[in-house]
C-alpha positions in Angstrom: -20.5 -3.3 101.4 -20.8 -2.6 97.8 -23.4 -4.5 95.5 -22.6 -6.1 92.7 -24.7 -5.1 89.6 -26.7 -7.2 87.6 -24.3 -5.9 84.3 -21.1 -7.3 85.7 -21.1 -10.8 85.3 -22.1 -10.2 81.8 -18.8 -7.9 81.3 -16.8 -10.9 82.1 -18.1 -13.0 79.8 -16.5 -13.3 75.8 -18.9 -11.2 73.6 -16.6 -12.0 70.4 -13.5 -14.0 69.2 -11.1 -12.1 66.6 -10.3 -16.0 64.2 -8.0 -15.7 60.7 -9.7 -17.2 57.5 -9.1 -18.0 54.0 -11.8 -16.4 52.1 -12.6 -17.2 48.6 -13.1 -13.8 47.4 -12.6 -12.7 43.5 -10.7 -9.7 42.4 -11.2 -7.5 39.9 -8.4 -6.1 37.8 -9.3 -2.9 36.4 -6.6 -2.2 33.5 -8.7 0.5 32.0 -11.7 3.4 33.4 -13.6 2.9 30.9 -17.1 2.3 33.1 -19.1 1.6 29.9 -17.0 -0.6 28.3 -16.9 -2.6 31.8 -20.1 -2.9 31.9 -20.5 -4.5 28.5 -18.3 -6.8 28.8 -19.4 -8.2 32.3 -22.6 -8.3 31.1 -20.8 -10.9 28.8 -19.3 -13.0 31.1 -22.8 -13.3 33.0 -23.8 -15.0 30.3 -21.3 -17.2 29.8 -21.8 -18.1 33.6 -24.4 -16.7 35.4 -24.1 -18.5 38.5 -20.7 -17.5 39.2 -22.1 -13.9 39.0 -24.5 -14.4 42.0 -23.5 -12.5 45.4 -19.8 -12.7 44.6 -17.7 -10.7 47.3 -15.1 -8.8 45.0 -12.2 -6.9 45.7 -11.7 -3.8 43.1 -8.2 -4.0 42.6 -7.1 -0.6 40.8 -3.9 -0.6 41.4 -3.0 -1.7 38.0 -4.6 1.5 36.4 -1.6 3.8 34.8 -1.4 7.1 35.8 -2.7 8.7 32.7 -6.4 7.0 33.2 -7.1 9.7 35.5 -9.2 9.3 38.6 -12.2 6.3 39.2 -15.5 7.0 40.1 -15.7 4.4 42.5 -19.4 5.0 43.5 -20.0 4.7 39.7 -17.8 1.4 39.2 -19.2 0.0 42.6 -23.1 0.1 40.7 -21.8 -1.8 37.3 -20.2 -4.4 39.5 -23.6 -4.7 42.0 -25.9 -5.0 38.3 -23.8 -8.0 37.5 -24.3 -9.6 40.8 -20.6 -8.6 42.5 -20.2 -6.9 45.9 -17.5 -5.2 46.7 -16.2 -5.3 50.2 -12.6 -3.3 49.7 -10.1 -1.9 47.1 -6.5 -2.4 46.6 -5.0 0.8 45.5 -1.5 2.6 45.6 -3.0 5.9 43.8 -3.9 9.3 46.3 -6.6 9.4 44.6 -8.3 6.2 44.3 -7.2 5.8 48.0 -9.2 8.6 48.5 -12.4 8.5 47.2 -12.7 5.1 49.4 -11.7 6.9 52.2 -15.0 9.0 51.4 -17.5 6.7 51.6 -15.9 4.4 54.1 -14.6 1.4 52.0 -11.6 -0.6 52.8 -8.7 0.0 51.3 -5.9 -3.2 51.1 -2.3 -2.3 50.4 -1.0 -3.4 46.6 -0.6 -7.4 46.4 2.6 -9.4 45.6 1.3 -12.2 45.6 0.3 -14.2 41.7 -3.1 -14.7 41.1 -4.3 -17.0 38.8 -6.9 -15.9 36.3 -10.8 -17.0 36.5 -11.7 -19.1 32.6 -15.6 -19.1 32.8 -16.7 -21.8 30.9 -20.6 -21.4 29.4 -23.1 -24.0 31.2 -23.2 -27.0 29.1 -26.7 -28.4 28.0 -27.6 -31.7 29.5 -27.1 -34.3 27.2 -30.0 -36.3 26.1 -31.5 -39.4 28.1 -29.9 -42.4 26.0 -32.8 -44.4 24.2 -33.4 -47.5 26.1 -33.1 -50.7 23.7 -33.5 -54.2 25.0 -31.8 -57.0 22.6 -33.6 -59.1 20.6 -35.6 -61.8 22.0 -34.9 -65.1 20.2 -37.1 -68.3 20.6 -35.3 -71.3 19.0 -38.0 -73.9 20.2 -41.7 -74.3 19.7 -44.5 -72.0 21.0 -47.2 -74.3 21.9 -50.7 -74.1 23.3 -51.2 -72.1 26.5 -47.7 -70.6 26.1 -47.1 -66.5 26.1 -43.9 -65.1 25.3 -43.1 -61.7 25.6 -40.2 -59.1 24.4 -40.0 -55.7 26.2 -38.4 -53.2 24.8 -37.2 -54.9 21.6 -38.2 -57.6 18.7 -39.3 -60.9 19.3 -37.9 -63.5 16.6 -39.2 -67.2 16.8 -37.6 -69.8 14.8 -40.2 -73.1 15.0 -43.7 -73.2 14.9 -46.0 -71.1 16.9 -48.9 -73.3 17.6 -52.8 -72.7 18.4 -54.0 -71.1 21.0 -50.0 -69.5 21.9 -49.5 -65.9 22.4 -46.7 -63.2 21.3 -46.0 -60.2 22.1 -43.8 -57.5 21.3 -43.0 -54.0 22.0 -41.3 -53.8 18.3 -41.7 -56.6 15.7 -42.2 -60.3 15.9 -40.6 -62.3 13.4 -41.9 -65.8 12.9 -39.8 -68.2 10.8 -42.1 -71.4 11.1 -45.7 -71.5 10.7 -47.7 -68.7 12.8 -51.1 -70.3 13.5 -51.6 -68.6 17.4 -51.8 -64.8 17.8 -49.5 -62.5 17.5 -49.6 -58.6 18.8 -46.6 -56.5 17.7 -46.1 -52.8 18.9 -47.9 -53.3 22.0 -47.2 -50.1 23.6 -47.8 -47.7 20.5 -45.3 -48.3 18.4 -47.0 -47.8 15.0 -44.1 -48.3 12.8 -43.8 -52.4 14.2 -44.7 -55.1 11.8 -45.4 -58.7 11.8 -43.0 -61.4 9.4 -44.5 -64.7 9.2 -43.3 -67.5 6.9 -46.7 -69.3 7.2 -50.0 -67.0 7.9 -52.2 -69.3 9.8 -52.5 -66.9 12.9 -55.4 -66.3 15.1 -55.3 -63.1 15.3 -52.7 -60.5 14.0 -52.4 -56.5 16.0 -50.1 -53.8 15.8 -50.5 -51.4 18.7 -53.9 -52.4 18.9 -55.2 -52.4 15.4 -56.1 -56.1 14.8 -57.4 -58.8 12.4 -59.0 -62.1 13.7 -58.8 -65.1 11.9 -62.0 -64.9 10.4 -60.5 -62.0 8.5 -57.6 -63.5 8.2 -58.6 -66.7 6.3 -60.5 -64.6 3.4 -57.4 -62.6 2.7 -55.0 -64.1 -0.5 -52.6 -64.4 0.8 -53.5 -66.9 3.6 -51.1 -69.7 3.9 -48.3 -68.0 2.5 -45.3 -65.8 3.4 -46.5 -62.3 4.5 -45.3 -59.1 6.1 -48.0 -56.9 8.4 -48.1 -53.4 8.7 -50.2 -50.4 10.0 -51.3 -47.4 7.7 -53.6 -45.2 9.5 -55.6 -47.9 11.9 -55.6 -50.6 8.8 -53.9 -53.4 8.9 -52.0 -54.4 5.5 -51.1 -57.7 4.6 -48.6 -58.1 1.5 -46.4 -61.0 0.3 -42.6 -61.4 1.5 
């Protein structure tokens, strides 16, 4: 009785499937053999896009060439493509010659194409465009600051149109403008903005800062201009005081 072999059931079984697919895969047009001029001018296109230019299977379609451009060195045109990044994996050729030289070292060759094929536009990368400043509205206060109370505006100006009492806080990432009298403190540019200033109508404050340069009152009430309408700004880490 024979003996079946250990090999046999294994010969029964599917090693492979044969399946159709549609490939992207770009062609080539040659309309010239001119390898040097080819390879300048890829070189171009790479850097108009080089991640189209990465690993690209390519089809060498030299069936275009006239007759008078003579015979292709494919080995040679095969190395320009593979610097720029594009394998070829087959011809298309209707030349004895061209047809040929594949034949020598075992490429593909695909019959000439009917069919229309649209042309690649590579398009150069285009730069990110900047992160858009982030700027908060103006923060407007229409009633009294009193005693106790803090008001802040992030990312933007604070404008307060009554009085801002004793012992009351602002604070401002750009500029506080204070239309009544200011006697409480007031800290403008809170996060390093040196360019902020302070408006008051009235200077009474506690203590004036811009992004953390400051003047306490006992400064304060020495300077002229106490009492009156004043704008604050920062040169250096000094605080100036000067009339509206």
């Amino acid at each position: 009785m024979p003996t079946m072999t250990q090999t046999e059931p294994l010969d029964q079984e599917n090693v492979f499937q044969l399946k159709g697919s549609m490939l992207a895969i770009t062609v080539l047009e040659l309309a010239r053999n001119n390898l040097e001029g080819l390879d300048r001018q890829l070189a171009a296109k790479v850097a108009q896009a080089p991640n189209f230019f990465s690993n690209t299977p390519l089809v060498l379609a030299l069936d275009k060439l006239p007759a008078s451009e003579g015979a292709v060195d494919l080995p040679g045109l095969m190395r320009v493509c593979r610097q720029h990044g594009l394998r070829t994996l087959a011809i298309r050729a209707s030349r004895i010659e061209d047809i040929a030289a594949a034949i020598a070292i075992d490429l593909p060759v695909l019959p000439p194409s009917g069919a229309r094929e649209r042309t690649i536009e590579l398009e150069p990368p285009k730069p990110p465009e900047p992160p858009k400043p982030v700027v908060n509205p103006t923060k407007i206060i229409t009633l009294p600051v009193r005693s106790g109370q803090q008001v802040y505006a992030p990312g933007g100006d604070l404008v307060v149109m009554a009085t801002v009492s004793s012992g009351a806080e602002l604070l401002a990432d750009g500029n506080i403008h204070v239309y009544g009298q200011m006697r409480g403190r007031a800290l403008a540019g809170i996060k390093g903005d040196t360019r902020a200033r302070i408006f008051c109508q009235y200077l009474g404050a506690e203590l004036l800062s811009i992004a953390g340069q400051y003047k306490v009152s006992e400064d304060l009430r020495r300077d002229p201009l106490w009492g009156a309408g004043v704008q604050v700004s920062l040169s250096g880490d000094v605080l100036n005081i000067t009339r509206l």
